[in-house]
C-alpha positions in Angstrom: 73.4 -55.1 -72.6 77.1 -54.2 -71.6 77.5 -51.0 -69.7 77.9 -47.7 -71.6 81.6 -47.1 -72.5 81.1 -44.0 -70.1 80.1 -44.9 -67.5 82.7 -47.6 -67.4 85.5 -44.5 -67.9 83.9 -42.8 -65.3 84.1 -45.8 -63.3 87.8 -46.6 -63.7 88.6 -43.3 -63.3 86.8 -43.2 -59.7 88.3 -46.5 -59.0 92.0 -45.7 -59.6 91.4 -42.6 -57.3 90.1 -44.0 -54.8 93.0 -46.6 -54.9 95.0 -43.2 -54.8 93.9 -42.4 -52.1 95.1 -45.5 -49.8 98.0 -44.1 -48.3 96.0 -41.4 -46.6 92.9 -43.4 -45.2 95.5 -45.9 -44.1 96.9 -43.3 -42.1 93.7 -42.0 -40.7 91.7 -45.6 -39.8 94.4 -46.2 -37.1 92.2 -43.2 -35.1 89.6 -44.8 -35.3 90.2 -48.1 -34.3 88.5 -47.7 -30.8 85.5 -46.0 -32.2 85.0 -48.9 -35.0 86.0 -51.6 -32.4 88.4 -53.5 -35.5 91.1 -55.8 -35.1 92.4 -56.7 -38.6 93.1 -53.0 -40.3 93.9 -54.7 -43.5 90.5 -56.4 -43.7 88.5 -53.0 -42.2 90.7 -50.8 -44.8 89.3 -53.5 -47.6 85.8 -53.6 -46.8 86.2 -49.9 -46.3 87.5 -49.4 -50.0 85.6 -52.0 -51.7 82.4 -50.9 -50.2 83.2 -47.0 -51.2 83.5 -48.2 -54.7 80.3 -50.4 -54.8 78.6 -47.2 -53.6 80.1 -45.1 -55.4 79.3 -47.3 -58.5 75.7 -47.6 -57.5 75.0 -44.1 -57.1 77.0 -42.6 -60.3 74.6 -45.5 -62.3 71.8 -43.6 -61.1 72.8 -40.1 -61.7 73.8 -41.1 -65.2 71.0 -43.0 -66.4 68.4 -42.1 -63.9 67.4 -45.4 -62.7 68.5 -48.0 -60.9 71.0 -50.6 -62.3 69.1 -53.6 -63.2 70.3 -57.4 -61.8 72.8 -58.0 -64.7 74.2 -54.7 -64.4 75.1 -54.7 -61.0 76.8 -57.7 -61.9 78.4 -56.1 -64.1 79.6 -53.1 -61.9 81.0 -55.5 -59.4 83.2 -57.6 -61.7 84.8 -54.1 -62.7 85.3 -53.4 -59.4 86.4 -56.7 -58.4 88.9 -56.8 -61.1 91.0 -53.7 -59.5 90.8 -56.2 -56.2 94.2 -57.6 -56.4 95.5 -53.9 -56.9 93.5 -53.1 -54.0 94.9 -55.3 -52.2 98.5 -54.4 -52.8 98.1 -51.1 -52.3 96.7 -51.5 -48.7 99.8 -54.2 -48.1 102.7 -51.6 -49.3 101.4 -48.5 -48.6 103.2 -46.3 -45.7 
């Protein structure tokens, strides 16, 4: 069964702010750098993101349909997410 037509607004929604919100945690990770022991800030900024979003997804799932997302729906929730990748990526690349 595809996933609800809410839950996949709720999840575009979340996405594109997150991807909003680039600029400012690619300002901030640079702090951090020491702590997290990371050489390649565009690949820590991308796990960082992508991983927020698979959370994110994960846990709104839940909330909204109290359960866990079954095996095909996690696939599901990831090739949503991974669709917004390539805007993900630019984003990191050209932000200030």
């Amino acid at each position: 069964m595809p996933l609800s037509f809410e839950f996949r607004k709720y999840l575009e929604n979340t996405i594109e702010g997150i991807i909003l919100g680039i600029p400012t945690l690619k300002k901030e990770y640079p702090r951090f750098k020491s702590d997290w022991k990371f050489d390649n800030e565009f690949d820590f900024l991308y796990g960082c993101i992508v991983g927020q979003i698979l959370g994110t997804s994960l846990t709104a799932f839940r909330m909204m349909h109290s359960r866990e997302a079954k095996s095909d729906e996690i696939l599901m929730i990831g090739e949503l997410a991974e669709s917004y990748f390539p805007i993900i990526r630019d984003e990191i690349r050209n932000s200030v």
